[in-house]
C-alpha positions in Angstrom: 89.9 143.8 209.8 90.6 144.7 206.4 91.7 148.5 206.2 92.5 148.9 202.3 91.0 151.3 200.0 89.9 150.0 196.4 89.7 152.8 194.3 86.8 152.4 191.0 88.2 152.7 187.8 85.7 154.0 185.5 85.7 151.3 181.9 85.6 153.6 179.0 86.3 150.6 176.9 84.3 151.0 173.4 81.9 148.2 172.9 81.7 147.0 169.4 78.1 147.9 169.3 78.8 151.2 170.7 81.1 151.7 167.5 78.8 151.2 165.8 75.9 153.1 166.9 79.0 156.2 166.9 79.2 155.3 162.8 75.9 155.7 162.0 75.0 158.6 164.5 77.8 160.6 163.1 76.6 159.5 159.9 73.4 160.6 159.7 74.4 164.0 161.5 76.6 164.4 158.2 73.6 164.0 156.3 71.6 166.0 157.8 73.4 168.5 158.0 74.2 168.2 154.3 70.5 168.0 153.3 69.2 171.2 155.7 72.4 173.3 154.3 71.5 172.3 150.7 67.9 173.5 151.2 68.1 176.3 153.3 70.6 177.8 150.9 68.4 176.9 147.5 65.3 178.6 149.1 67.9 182.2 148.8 69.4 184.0 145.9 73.3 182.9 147.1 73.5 180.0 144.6 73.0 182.4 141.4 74.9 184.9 143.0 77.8 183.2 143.3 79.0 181.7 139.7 82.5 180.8 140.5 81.7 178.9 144.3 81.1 175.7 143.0 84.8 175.2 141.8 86.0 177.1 144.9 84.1 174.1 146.8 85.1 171.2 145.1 88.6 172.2 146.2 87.9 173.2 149.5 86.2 169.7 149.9 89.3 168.1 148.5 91.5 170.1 150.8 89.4 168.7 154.1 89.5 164.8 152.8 93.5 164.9 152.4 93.8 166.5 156.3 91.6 163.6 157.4 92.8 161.1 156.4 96.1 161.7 156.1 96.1 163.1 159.7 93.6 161.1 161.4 96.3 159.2 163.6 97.6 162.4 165.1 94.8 164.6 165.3 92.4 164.7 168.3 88.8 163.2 168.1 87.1 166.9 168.6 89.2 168.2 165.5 88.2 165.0 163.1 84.5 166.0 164.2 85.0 169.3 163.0 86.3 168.1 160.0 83.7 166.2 159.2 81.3 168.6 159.7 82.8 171.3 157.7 82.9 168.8 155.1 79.5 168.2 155.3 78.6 171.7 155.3 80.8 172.4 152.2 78.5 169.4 150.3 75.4 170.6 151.1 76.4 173.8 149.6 77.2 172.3 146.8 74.1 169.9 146.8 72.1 173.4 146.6 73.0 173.9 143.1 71.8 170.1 142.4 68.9 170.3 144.1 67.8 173.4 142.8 67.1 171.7 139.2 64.6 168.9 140.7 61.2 168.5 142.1 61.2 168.3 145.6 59.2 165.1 145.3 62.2 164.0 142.9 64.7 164.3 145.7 62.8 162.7 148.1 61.9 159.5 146.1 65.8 159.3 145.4 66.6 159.7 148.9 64.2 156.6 150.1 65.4 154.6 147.1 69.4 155.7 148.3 68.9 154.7 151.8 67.2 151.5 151.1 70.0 150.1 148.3 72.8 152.1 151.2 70.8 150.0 154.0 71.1 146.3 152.1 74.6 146.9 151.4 75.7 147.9 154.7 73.6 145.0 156.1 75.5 142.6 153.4 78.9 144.2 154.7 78.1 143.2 158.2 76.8 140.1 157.7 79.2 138.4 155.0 81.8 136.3 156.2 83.8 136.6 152.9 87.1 138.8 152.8 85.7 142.0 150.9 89.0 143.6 150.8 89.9 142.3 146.8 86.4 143.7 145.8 87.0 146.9 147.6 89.9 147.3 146.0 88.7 146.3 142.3 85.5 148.8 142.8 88.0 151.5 143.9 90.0 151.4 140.9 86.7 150.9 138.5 85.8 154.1 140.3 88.9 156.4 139.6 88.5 154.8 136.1 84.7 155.9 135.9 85.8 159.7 136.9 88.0 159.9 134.7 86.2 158.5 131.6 83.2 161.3 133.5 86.0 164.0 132.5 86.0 163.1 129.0 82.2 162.9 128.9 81.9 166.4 129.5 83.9 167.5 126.0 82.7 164.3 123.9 79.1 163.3 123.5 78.9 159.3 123.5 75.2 159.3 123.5 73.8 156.2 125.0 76.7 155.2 127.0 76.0 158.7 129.5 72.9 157.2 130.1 74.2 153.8 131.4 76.2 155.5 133.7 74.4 155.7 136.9 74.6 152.3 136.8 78.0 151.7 136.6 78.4 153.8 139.3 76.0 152.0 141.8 77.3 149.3 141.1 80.9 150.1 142.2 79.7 152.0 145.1 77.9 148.7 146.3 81.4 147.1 146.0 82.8 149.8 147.9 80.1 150.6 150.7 79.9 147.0 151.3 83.6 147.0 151.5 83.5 150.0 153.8 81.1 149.0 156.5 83.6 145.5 157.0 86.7 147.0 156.9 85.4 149.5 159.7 84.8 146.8 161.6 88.2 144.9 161.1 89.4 148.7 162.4 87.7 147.9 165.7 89.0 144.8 166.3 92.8 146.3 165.6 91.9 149.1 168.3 89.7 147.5 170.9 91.7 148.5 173.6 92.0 152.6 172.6 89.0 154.2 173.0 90.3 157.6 172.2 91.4 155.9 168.4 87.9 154.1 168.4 86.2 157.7 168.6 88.6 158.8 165.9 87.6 155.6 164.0 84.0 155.6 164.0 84.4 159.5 162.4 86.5 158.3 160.0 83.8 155.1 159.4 80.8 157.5 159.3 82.9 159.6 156.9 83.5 156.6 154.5 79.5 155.7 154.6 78.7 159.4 154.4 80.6 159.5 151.0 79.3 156.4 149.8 75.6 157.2 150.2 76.0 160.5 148.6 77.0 159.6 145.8 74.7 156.6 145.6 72.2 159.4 146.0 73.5 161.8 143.3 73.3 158.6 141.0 69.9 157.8 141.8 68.8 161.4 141.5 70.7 161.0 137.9 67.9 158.4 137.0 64.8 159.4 139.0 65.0 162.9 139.5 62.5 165.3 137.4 63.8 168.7 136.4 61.8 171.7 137.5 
């Protein structure tokens, strides 16, 4: 008679589709938790109360990007979820100064017309067998480029050349959202068997995407949105 005792060890291996669905869950937490911050602090007095925030932000902002990703490897998956969060948080506090000079019908067209261009690029990302990595790359430096001309816009008028670009910018950001929805994926296949760096991974991936379609938004907004 067979005496042995087979012990069950639990799989906590990460499918790939469970990536993903981590991705875009955390994803659309960051959003809407952007969005409801952004709104619940534009229906108060705070934003014209409080002149010098905005810069105070931006750095702020800056300070929690650097810790993620330069510390992503090392820190624990609860701690890059806070991150994230705060980050988010931190946006849609600064969103409520954006927000604040459109229609609320303004906002709302731009965020249907954002998540469908976000939606066929992320689709196109997943899809295309093609190495994106060359076109990430090229979009990313177009993009530090574009910010920087941005600066310079704000001291010199060059008339119609501001209003072009929005365009510019989706354009890049189609490059790099694409670029960012593969590349998470090639990040699965190097860490298939961790799921601990998977977790980390998929907050680091819903990060990326969270950026991207904010500022596909802002863009958008630039070119639909109606001023109160």
């Amino acid at each position: 008679m067979d005496n042995k005792t087979y012990e069950f060890v639990e799989d906590k291996t990460m499918t790939i589709q469970q990536y993903i669905n981590n991705i875009f869950k955390w994803m659309v937490i960051g959003v809407l938790t952007t969005f409801i911050t952004a709104y619940a602090l534009e229906e108060t007095t705070f934003i014209y109360n409080e002149s010098m925030l905005p810069l105070l932000l931006i750095f702020f902002q800056f300070a929690v990007v650097i810790g993620l990703s330069r510390h992503l490897m090392t820190m624990k998956p609860i701690m890059a979820k806070v991150l994230y969060i705060t980050y988010s948080v931190l946006t849609g506090v600064t969103f409520s100064y954006i927000v604040a000079n459109y229609t609320t019908l303004s906002v709302a067209l731009a965020f249907l017309v954002a998540a469908i261009y976000f939606g066929v690029l992320v689709i196109l990302g997943t899809v295309v067998k093609m190495d994106l990595t060359r076109i990430g790359t090229v979009c990313l430096a177009g993009l530090f480029v574009y910010i920087i001309f941005s600066i310079v816009m704000l001291f010199f008028n060059f008339g119609i050349l501001s209003l072009i670009m929005p365009f510019i910018s989706l354009v890049l950001f189609a490059g790099i959202t694409a670029y960012d929805m593969q590349k998470s994926l090639q990040l699965y296949n190097n860490a298939s068997s961790n799921p601990e760096m998977l977790e980390k991974l998929s907050i680091y991936g819903a990060f990326s995407l969270y950026l991207d379609f904010v500022n596909i938004f802002l863009n958008i907004l630039r070119l639909l949105g109606y001023n109160k």
